[in-house]
C-alpha positions as CSV (number, residue, x, y, z in Angstrom):
1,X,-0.3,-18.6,-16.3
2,X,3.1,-18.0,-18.1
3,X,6.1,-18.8,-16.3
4,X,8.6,-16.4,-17.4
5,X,12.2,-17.3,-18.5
6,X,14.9,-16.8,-18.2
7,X,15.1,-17.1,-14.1
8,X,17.2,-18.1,-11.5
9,X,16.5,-20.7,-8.9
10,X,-23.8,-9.0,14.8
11,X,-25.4,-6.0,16.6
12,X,-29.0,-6.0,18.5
13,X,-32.0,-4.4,16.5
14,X,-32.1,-2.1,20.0
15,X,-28.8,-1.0,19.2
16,X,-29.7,0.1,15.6
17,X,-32.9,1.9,16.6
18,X,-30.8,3.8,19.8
19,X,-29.9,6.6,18.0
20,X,-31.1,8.1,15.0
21,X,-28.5,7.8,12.4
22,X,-28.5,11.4,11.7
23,X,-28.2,12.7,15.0
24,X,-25.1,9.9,15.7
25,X,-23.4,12.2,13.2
26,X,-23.6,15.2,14.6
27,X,-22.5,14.1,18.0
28,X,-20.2,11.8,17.2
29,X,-18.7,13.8,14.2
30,X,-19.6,17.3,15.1
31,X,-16.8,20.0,15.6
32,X,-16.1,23.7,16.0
33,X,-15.2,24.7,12.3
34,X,-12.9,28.0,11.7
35,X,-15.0,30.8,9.9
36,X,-13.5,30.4,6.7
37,X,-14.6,26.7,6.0
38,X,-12.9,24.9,3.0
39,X,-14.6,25.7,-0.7
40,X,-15.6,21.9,-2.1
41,X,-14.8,21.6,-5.5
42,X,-16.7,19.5,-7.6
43,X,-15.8,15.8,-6.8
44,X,-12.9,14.4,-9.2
45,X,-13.3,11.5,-12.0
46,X,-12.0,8.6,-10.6
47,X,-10.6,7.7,-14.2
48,X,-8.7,10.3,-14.6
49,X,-5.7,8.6,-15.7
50,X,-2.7,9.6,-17.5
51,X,-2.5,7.4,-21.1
52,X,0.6,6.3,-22.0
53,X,2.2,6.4,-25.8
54,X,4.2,4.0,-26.9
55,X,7.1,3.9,-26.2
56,X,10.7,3.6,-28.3
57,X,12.0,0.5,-28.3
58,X,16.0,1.8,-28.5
59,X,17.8,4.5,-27.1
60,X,20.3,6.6,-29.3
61,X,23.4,4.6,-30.0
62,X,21.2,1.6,-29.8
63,X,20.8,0.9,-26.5
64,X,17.3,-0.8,-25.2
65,X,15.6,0.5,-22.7
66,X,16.1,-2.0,-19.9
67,X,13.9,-1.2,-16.9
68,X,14.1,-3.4,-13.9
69,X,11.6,-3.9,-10.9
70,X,13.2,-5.4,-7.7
71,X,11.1,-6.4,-4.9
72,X,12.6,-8.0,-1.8
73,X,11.2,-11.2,-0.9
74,X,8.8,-11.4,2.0
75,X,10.8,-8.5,3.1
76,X,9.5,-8.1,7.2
77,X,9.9,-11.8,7.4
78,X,13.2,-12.0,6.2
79,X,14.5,-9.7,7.9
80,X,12.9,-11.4,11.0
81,X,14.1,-15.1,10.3
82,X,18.5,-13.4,9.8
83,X,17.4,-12.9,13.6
84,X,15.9,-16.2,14.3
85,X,17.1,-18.8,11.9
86,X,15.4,-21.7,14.1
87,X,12.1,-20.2,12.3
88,X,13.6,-20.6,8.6
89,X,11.4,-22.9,6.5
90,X,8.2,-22.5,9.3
91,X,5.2,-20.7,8.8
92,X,5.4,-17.5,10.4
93,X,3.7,-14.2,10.4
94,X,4.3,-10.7,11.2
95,X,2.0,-8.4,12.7
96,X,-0.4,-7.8,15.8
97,X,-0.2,-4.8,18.3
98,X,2.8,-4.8,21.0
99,X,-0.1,-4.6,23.5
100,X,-1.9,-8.1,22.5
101,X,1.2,-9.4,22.0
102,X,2.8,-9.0,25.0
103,X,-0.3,-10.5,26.4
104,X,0.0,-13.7,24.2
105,X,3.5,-14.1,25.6
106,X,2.6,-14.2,29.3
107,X,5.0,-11.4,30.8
108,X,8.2,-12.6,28.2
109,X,10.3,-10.0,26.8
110,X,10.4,-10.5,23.0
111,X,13.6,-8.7,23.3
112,X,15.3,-11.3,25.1
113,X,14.7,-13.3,22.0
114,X,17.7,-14.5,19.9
115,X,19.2,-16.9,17.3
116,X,19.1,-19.4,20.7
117,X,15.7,-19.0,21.6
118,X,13.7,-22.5,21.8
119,X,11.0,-23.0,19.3
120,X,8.5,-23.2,22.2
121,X,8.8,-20.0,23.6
122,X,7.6,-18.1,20.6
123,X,3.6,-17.8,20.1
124,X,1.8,-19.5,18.0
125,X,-1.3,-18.1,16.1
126,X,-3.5,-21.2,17.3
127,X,-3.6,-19.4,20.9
128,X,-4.3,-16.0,19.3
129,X,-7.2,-13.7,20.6
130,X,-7.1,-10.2,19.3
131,X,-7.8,-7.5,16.5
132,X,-4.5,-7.3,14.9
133,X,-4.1,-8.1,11.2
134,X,-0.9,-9.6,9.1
135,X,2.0,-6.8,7.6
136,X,3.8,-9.8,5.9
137,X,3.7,-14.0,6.8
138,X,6.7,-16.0,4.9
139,X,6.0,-18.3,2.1
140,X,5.9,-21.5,4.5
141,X,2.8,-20.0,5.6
142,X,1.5,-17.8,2.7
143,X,0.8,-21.5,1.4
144,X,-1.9,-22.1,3.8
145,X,-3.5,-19.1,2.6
146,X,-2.2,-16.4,4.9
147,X,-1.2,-12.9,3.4
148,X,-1.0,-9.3,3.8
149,X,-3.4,-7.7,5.7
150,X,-5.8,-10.2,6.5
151,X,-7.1,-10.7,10.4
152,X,-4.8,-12.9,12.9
153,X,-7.7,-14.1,14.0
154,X,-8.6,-15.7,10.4
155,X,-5.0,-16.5,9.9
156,X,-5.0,-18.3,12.8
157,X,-7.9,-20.8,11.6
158,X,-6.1,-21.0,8.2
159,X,-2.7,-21.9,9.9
160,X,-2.9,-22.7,13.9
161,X,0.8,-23.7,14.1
162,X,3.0,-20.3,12.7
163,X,4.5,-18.5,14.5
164,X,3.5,-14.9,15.3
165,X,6.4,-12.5,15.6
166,X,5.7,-8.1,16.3
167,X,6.6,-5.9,14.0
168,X,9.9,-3.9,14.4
169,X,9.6,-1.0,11.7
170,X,13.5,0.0,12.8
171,X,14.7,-2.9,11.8
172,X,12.8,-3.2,8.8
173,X,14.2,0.8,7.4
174,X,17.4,-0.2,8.7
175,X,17.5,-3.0,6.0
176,X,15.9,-1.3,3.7
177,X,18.7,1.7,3.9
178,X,21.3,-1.0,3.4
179,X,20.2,-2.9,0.3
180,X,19.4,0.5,-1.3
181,X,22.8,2.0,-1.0
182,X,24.2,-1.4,-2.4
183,X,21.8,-0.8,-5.1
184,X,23.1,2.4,-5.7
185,X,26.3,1.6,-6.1
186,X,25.7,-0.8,-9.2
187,X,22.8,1.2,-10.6
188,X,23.2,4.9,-9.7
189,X,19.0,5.8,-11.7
190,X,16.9,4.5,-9.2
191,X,13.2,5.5,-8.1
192,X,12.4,4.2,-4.2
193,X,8.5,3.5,-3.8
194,X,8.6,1.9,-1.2
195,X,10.4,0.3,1.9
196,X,11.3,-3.2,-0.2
197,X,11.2,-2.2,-4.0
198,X,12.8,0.1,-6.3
199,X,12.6,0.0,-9.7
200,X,16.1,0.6,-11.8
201,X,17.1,1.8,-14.9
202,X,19.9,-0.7,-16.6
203,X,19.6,1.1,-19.9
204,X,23.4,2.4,-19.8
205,X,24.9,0.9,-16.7
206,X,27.6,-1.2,-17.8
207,X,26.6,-4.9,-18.0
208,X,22.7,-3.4,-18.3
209,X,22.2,-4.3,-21.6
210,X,24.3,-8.1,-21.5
211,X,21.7,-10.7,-22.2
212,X,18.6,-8.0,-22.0
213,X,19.7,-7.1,-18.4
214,X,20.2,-11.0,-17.0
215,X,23.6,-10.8,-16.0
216,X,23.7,-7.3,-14.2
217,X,20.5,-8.5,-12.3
218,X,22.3,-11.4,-11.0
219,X,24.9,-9.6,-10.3
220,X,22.6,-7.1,-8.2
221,X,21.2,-10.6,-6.2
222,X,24.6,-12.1,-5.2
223,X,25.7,-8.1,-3.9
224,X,22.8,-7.9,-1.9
225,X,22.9,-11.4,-0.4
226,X,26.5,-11.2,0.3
227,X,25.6,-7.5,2.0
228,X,22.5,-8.5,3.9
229,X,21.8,-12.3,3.7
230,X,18.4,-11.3,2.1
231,X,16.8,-12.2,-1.4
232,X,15.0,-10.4,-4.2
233,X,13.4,-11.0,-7.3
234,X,13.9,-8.9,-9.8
235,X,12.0,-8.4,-13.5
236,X,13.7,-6.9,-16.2
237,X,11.7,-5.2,-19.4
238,X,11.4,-2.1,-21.8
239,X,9.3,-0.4,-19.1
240,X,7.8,-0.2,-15.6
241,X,4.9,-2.0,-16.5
242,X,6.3,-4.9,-17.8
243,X,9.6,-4.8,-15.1
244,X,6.9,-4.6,-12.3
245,X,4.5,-8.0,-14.0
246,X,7.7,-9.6,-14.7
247,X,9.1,-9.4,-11.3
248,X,6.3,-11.7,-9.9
249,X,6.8,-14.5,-12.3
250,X,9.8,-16.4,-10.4
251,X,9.3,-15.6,-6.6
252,X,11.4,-15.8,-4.6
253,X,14.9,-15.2,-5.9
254,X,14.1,-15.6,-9.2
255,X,14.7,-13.2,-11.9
256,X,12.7,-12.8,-15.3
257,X,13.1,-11.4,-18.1
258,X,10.0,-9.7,-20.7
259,X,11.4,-8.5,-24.1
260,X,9.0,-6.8,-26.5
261,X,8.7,-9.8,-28.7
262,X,7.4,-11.6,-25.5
263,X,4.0,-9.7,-24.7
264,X,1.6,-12.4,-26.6
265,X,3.4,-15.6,-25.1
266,X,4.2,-14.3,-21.5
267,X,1.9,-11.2,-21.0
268,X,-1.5,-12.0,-22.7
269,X,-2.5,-14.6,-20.6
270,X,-2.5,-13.3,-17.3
271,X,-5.5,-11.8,-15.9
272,X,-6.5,-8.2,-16.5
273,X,-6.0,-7.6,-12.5
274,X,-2.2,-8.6,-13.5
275,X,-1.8,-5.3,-14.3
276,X,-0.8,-2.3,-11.8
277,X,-3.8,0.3,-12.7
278,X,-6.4,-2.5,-12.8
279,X,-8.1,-2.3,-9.8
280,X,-11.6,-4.8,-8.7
281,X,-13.4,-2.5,-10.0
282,X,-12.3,-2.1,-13.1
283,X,-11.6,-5.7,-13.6
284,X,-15.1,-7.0,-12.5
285,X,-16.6,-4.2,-15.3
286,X,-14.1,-5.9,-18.0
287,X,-15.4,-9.5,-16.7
288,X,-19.0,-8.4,-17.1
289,X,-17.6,-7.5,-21.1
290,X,-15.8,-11.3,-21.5
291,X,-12.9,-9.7,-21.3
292,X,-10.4,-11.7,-18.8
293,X,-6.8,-11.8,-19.7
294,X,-4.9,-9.1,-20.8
295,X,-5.0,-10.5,-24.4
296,X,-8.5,-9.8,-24.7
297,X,-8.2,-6.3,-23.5
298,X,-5.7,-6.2,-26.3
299,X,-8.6,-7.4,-28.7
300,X,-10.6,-4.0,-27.8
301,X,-11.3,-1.5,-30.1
302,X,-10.2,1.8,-28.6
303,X,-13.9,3.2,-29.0
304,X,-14.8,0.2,-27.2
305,X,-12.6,1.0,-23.9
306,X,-12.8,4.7,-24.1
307,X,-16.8,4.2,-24.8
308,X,-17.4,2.1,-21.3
309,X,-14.3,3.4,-19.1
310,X,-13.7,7.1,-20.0
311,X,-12.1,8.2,-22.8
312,X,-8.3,8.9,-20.3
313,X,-8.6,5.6,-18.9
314,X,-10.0,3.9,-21.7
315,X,-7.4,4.8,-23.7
316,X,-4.8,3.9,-20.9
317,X,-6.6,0.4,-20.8
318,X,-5.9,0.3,-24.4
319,X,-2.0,1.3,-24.2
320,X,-1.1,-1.1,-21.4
321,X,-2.8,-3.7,-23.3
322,X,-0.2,-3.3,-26.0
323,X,2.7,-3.2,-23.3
324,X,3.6,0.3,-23.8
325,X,4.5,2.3,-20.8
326,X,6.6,5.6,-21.4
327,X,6.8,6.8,-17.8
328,X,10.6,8.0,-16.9
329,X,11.9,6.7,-13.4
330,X,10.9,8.9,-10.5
331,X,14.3,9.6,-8.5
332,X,13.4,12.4,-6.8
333,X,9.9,11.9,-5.9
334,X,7.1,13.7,-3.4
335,X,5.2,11.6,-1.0
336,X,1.4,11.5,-2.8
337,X,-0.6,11.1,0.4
338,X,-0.3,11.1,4.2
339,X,-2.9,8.9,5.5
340,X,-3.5,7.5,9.4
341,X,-5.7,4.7,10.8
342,X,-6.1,2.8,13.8
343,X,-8.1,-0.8,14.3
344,X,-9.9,-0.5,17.6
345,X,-10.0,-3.0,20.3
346,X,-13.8,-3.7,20.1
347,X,-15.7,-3.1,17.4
348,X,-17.5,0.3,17.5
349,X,-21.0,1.7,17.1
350,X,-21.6,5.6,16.1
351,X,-24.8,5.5,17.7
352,X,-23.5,4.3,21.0
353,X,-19.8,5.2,21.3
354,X,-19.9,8.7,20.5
355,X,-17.4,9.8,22.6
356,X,-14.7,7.2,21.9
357,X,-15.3,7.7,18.2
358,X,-15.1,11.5,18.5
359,X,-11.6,11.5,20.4
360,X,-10.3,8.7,18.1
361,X,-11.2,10.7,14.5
362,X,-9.7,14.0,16.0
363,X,-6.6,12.4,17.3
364,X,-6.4,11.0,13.3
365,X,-6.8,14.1,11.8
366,X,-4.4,15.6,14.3
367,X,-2.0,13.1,13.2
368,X,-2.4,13.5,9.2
369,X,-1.8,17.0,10.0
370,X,1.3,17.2,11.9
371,X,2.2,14.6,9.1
372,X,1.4,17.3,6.3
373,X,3.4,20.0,8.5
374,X,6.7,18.1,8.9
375,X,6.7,17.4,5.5
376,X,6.0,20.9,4.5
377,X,3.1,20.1,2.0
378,X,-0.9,20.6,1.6
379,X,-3.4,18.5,0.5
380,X,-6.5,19.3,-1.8
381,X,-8.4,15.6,-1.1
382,X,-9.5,14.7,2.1
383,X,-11.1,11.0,2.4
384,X,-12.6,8.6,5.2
385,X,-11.8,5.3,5.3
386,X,-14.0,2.9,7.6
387,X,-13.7,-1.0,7.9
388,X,-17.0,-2.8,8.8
389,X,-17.5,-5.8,11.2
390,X,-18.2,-7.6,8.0
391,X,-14.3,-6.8,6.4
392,X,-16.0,-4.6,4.0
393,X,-13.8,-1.6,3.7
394,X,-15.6,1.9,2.5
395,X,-14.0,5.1,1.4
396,X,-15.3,8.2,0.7
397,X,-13.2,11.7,-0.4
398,X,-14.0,15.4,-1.6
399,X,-11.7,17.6,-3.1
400,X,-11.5,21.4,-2.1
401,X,-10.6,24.4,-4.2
402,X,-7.9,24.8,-2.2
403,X,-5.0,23.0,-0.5
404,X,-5.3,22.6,3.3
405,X,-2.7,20.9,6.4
406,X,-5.2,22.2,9.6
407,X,-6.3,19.4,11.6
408,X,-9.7,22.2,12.3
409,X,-9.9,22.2,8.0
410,X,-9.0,18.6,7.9
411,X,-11.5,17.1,10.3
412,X,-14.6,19.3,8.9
413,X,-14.2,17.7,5.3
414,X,-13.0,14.4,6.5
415,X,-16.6,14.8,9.0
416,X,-18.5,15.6,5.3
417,X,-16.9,12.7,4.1
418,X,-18.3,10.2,7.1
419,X,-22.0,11.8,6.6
420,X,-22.0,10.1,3.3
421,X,-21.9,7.0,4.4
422,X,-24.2,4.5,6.3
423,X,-22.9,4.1,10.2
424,X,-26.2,1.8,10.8
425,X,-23.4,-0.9,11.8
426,X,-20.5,-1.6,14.0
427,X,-16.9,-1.2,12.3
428,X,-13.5,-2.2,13.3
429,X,-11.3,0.6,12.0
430,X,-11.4,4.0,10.6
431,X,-8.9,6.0,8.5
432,X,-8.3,9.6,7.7
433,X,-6.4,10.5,4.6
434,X,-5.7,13.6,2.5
435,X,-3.9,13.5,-0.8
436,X,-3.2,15.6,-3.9
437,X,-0.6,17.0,-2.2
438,X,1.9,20.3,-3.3
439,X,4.5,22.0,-1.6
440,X,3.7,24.1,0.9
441,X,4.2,28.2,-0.9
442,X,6.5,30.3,2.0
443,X,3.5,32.4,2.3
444,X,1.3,29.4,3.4
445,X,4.2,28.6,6.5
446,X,3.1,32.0,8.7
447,X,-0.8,30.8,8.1
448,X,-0.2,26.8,8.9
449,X,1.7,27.2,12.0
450,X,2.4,23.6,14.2
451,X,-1.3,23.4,16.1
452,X,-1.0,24.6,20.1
453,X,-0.6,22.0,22.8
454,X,-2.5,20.4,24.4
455,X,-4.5,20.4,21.1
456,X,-7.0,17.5,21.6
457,X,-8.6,19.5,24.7
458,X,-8.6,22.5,22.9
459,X,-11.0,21.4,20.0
460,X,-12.8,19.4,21.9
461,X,-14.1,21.6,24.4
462,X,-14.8,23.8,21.3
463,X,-12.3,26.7,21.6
C-alpha cells in the first residue's frame, strides 16, 4: 500500500430436536400486538445509494476545497493511559462488563486506581474468563492482533499479558466535548459523527488553504495536545472520501495529505474495501470479477458496475472510483438509527430458554423505544440482529409504510424479523434496531405517549 506524504511523525442433537423450531418462535417471540398492527412495505434495495458527481475542484475566488478528516488515536485508550501513564507503551485493552470485571479484580475498587498504582494490581487478559468483547486495545497490543470488537476471551489467547481496563463512557464524552470545542475554535464548519472524529472544512479558514491544508492541520494537532495531552491523525483532501482514506495513511499522529493529482499514485492501489461504502459484500462480489484495488474498479465500464451492482450503486462504485465525492459537511445532523443490544452471560437456545429470551428481546425493544421518544423521532425500519456461538453475526429488517417509536409496534416487526431466521443454534447476543428515522410531526406526540410503568409486566402478562 501507498504511504501518503506529506505527514508528521456445540449443542447436543437432543437439544436441537426439544422443540420444534417453529413453535420456539411463537413462545419465545410471541406477544400481544395492538389492533392496528404496522403495514409492511415492500422490503428496500439494499443498494440504494446516493451517486455522487464530480465534484469542482476550486471554489470562487480560487479557493480549493480542502476537506479534512480527524480521527483521534486509539481514542478510549488514550484517554485511559493520561490516567495511568505506568501503562504507556504496554498492551492494553478496553472493554468487558463491570460485573466480570470486578470479579477478575478479586474485591479491588478500580476507582482506587491512579497514576501510582503498581503494575501488578491491574488484570491481565491471561487470567480472563468471561463474554465481554474489546471497545478499543492501544497500538502496543493491536500488534498482536487485538482490535475492536473482538471476544476478550480470543484476545486473551492472542495477547495473555495486556492489561484489561473497564470502560468509562464519562470520561470518554468528557474528552470528546473538550477536543471538539478546541476544534471549533480553529475551524468553526465542522460535522461530529462520532465520539473521536469530525470531519472539517479548511476551505476558507485562514491558514486552510497554506500548503493544501498541512500547516492549519498541524496547527489543529499541537492545540489539541497542549489542551488534552491526546493525539490525532488527521487527512486532508478535496472531499470526505479522500479526507476519510487519507487520514489512515500515517497513524498515529501523523497527518496526510491527497490532492487531486494524487488519486493514481496514493489511491489506486489500496483495496476496494479501502473505501467507506464498500462493505464485504460488495467487495467479495468485485473479487469474484478480478477487481481488487480501487484502480481496477476505476478500469470499469459504468455499464459494467451499474449491470452487476444496480444501476445507483453501480454508478456510485464508478464515482468513488474516480475520487469524486460532492457531499457538503453535515453540521447540523439527525441521529440515523437508535439501536440496543446485549451479550448474554451463557450462550442461549430459543428452544430451551424461552423465558430468558422473551424478557431480554422486550426489555430491548423497550429500550430502542424510550430511545426514539427522548429523541422525539420515528423509525420506518425495524431490524434483528443475532450473534451465533460460531461469531457469525445475522441481521434481518422490514420496512413499514409508516414510521413507528411503540415498543408494542416495535417488538411485533422486530418478532417478524427473528422468524426469518434459523434459531436451530445457540447465540451469544441479540440486537434490536430501528432506523430510517424522521422527526416526530406534533400530532404524532398525543399518539406516542412515554409507555406506563411498570411496562415489562404489563406486556408480558398480555395486557
Amino acid at each position: 500500500m501507498s504511504t501518503a506524504e506529506p505527514s508528521t511523525p456445540a449443542q447436543t442433537a437432543s437439544e436441537l430436536a426439544a422443540t420444534p423450531l417453529a413453535d420456539s418462535f411463537e413462545e419465545v417471540f410471541a406477544w400481544p400486538i395492538a389492533a392496528d398492527r404496522p403495514t409492511l412495505a415492500p422490503k428496500s434495495s439494499t443498494e440504494d445509494r446516493n451517486a455522487h458527481q464530480k465534484e469542482p475542484s476550486a471554489y470562487p475566488g480560487g479557493f480549493k476545497r480542502r476537506i479534512a478528516h480527524l480521527d483521534m488515536d486509539a481514542f478510549y485508550a488514550s484517554v485511559e493511559l493520561l490516567r495511568y501513564p505506568q501503562l504507556k507503551g504496554l498492551p492494553v485493552v478496553i472493554g468487558g462488563g463491570k460485573k466480570s470485571l470486578v470479579q477478575q479484580l478479586h474485591g479491588v475498587d478500580p476507582s482506587s486506581w491512579d497514576a501510582q498504582t503498581p503494575l501488578n494490581a491491574f488484570p491481565q487478559l491471561k487470567n480472563y474468563a468471561g463474554r465481554g468483547v474489546i471497545t478499543t486495545a492501544t497500538y502496543a497490543a493491536r500488534r498482536f492482533g487485538v482490535g475492536s470488537a473482538m471476544g476478550l476471551m480470543k484476545a486473551a489467547q492472542l495477547c495473555p499479558e495486556a492489561y484489561l481496563l473497564p470502560v468509562d463512557f464519562d470520561q470518554y464524552r468528557h474528552y470528546s466535548k473538550q477536543f471538539k470545542e478546541i476544534l471549533l475554535d480553529i475551524c468553526p464548519v465542522m460535522q461530529n459523527t462520532g465520539v473521536d472524529e469530525v470531519y472539517l472544512d479548511f476551505t476558507h479558514v485562514p491558514g486552510g488553504q497554506r500548503e493544501d491544508g498541512l500547516s492549519l492541520a498541524k496547527l489543529i494537532q499541537r492545540s489539541i495536545f497542549q489542551g488534552t495531552g491526546l493525539t490525532c491523525s488527521i487527512g486532508v483532501a478535496p472531499n470526505k472520501l479522500l479526507a476519510k482514506m487519507a487520514s489512515e495513511f500515517n497513524k498515529p499522529n501523523g497527518i496526510s495529505i491527497v490532492l487531486e493529482a494524487d488519486l493514481e499514485s496514493k489511491i489506486w492501489p489500496l483495496a476496494c474495501q479501502k473505501v467507506n461504502g464498500i462493505g464485504p459484500k460488495a467487495s467479495e462480489k468485485l473479487n469474484a470479477m478480478g477487481i481488487k484495488t480501487i484502480g481496477d474498479l476505476a478500469q470499469q465500464a459504468l455499464e459494467v458496475l451499474m449491470s452487476a451492482f444496480g444501476q445507483k450503486y453501480g454508478a456510485w462504485l464508478y464515482a468513488v472510483a474516480r475520487g469524486q465525492d460532492d457531499r457538503e459537511l453535515e453540521t447540523h445532523s439527525a441521529p440515523v438509527s437508535m439501536s440496543r443490544e446485549t451479550t448474554f452471560e451463557r450462550n442461549l437456545l430459543a428452544a430451551l430458554d424461552k423465558k430468558e429470551l422473551g424478557e431480554i428481546f422486550t426489555r430491548l425493544c423497550e429500550q430502542v423505544s424510550a430511545d426514539l421518544q427522548r429523541k422525539h423521532v420515528m423509525g420506518k425500519t425495524v431490524g434483528v440482529k443475532i450473534k451465533f456461538d460460531n461469531f457469525k453475526t445475522v441481521t434481518r429488517d422490514q420496512t413499514l409504510a409508516f414510521p413507528v417509536d411503540q415498543a408494542l409496534d416495535i417488538r411485533h416487526v422486530a418478532s417478524q424479523c427473528l422468524k426469518r431466521i434459523d434459531l436451530g443454534r445457540r447465540f451469544r447476543l441479540l440486537g434490536v434496531r430501528v432506523s430510517s428515522l424522521e422527526p416526530k410531526r406534533p400530532q404524532e406526540h398525543a399518539k406516542s405517549a412515554p409507555l406506563p410503568q411498570p411496562v415489562q409486566g404489563s406486556l408480558l402478562a398480555g395486557s
